[in-house]
GUGU-646326 format. One line per 8 residues: number of its first residue (from 1); their letters; for each residue x negated, y, z negated of C-alpha. Coordinates in steps of 0.1 Angstrom, whole numbers. Example, Ala and Ser with C-alpha at 12.3 -4.5 7.8 and 13.67 -1.06 7.14 Angstrom:
1 = as = -123/-45/-78  -137/-11/-71
***
This chain:
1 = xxxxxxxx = -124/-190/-464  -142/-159/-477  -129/-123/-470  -145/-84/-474  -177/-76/-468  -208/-90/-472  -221/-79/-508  -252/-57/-504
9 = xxxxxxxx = -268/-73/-540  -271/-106/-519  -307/-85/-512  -312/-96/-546  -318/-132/-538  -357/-127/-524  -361/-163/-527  -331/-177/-506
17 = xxxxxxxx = -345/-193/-472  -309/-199/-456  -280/-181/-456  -252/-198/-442  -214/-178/-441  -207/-191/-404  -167/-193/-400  -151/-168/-420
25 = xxxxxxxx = -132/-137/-424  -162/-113/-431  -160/-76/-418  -178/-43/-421  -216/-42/-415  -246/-63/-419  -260/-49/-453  -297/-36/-449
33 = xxxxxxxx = -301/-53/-483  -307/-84/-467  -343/-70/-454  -355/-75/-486  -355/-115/-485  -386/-114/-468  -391/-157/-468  -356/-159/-451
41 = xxxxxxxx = -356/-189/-428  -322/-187/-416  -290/-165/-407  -260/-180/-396  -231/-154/-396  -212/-162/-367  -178/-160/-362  -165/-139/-386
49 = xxxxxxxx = -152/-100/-375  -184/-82/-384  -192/-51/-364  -217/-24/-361  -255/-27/-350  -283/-50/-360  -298/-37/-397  -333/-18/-387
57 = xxxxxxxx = -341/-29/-421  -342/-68/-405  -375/-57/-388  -390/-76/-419  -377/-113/-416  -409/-120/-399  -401/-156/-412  -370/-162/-397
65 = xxxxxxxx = -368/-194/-375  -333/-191/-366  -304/-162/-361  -270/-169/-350  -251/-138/-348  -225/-151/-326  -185/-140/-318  -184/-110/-337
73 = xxxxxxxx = -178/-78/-329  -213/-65/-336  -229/-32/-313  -255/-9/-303  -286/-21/-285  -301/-56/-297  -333/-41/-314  -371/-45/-298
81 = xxxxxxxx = -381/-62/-329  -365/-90/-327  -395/-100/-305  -415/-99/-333  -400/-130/-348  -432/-151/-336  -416/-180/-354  -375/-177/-340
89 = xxxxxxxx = -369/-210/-318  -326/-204/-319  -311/-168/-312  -273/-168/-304  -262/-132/-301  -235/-142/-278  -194/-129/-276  -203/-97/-291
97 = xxxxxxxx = -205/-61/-285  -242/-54/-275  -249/-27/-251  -284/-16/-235  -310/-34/-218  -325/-71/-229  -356/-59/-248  -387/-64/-230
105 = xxxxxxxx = -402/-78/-262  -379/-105/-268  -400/-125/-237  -424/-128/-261  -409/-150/-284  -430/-178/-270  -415/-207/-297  -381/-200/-287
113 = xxxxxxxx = -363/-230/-272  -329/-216/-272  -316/-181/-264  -277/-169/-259  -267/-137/-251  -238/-140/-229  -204/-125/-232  -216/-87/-242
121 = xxxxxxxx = -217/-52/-223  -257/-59/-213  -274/-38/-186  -301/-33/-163  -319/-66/-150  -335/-100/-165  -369/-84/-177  -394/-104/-151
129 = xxxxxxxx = -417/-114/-179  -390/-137/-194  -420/-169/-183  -431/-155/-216  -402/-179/-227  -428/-207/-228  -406/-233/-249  -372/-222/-238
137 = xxxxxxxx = -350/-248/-230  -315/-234/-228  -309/-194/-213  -273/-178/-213  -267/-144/-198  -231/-150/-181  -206/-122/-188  -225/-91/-187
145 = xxxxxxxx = -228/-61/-168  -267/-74/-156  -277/-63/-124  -307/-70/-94  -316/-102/-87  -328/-138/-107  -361/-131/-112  -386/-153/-94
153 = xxxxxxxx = -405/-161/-127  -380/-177/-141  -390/-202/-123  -422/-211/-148  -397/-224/-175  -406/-256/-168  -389/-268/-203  -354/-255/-194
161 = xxxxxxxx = -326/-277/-189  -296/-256/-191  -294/-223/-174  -259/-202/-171  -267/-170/-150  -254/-141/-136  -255/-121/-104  -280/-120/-75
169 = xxxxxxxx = -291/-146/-49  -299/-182/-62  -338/-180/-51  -353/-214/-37  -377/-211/-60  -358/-218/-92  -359/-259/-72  -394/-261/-93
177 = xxxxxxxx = -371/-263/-125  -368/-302/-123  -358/-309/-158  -324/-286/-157  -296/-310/-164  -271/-288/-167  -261/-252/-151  -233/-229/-152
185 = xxxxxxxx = -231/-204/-122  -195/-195/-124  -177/-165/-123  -208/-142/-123  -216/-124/-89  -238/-144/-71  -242/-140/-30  -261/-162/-5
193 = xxxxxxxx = -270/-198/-1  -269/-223/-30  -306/-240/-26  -298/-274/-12  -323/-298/-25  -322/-312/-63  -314/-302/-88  -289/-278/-75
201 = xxxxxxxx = -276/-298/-48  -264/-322/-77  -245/-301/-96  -206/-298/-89  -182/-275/-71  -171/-262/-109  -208/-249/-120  -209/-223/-87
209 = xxxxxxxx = -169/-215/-86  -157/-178/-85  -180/-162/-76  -182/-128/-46  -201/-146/-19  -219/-183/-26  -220/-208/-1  -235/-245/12
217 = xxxxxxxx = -232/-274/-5  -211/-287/-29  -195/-251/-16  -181/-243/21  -212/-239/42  -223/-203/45  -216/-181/82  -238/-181/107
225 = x = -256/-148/112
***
């Protein structure tokens, strides 16, 4: 199992296309070095104990297919340009640090099929163009400090299949997703009636449990006003 930091002269390498160091005991920062390998397909760093923000000097992996940052202890705001990865289809960024808003640019990654950014300090609301997400097939968000409602355009994913949300009102609307197989409600802070045709009115008691103020089936049914 390796240990340290990540050496900086990896930036040397301009010809690697994946780097791989997933399950280890690597701290300190992401060296800026690693902007330099400019044909980089692939970063998989999770879970190790790395911290501090996201390199601005990644703005340059415009090649990069897939990043998995995930169960770190990285920070700061997860950077605008990482919508400018036209060809990322996998971004986990999830159990970490990362404060701010979702960048508004990240709907645009139009080839991305799966996208994880749940367990961090996020804020402000689900950016309404996320039906940029055109290929998206799997959207985390759970366990963040996300506020305002589920955006009605979510709705347009027609691809997705696994959604795990946060707060607001489950709107009707989200019935038109008819390929989700599997969804994970729980312990966000979600209020108001669960829609009660498919596919949600298939899904059971655990995907929609602790949460402020849910109700109707599989749940108790909801107070008449």
């Amino acid at each position: 199992m390796l240990q340290g930091s990540i050496p900086s002269s990896l930036g040397r390498l301009t010809s690697l296309k994946t780097l791989s160091l997933s399950g280890n005991l690597l701290q300190g920062q992401l060296p800026p070095t690693l902007g330099s390998i400019k044909g980089l397909l692939q970063i998989n760093m999770g879970r190790n104990l790395l911290t501090g923000p996201i390199p601005s000097a990644f703005s340059s992996l415009h090649s990069l297919e897939s990043l998995d940052l995930s169960k770190n202890m990285l920070s700061g705001e997860i950077p605008s340009f990482v919508g400018k990865y036209q060809n990322l289809t996998f971004v986990d960024l999830s159990n970490n640090q990362f404060s701010g808003e979702i960048p508004m640019s990240l709907c645009s990654l139009s080839n991305a099929m799966d996208i994880s950014l749940s367990q961090n300090k996020l804020t402000g609301q689900i950016p309404h163009q996320i039906d940029g997400l055109k290929s998206l097939t799997s959207l985390s968000l759970g366990a963040n400090l996300l506020s305002g409602s589920i955006p009605e355009s979510l709705s347009r994913l027609q691809k997705l299949w696994y959604l795990n949300l946060l707060n607001g009102s489950v709107p009707n609307n989200l019935t038109r997703l008819v390929n989700i197989r599997h969804a994970s409600f729980r312990a966000n802070r979600l209020c108001g009636q669960i829609p009660q045709s498919r596919p949600f009115n298939i899904f059971p008691t655990a995907a929609y449990a602790h949460n402020m103020c849910l109700c109707g089936q599989p749940l108790s049914p909801c107070k008449k006003p």
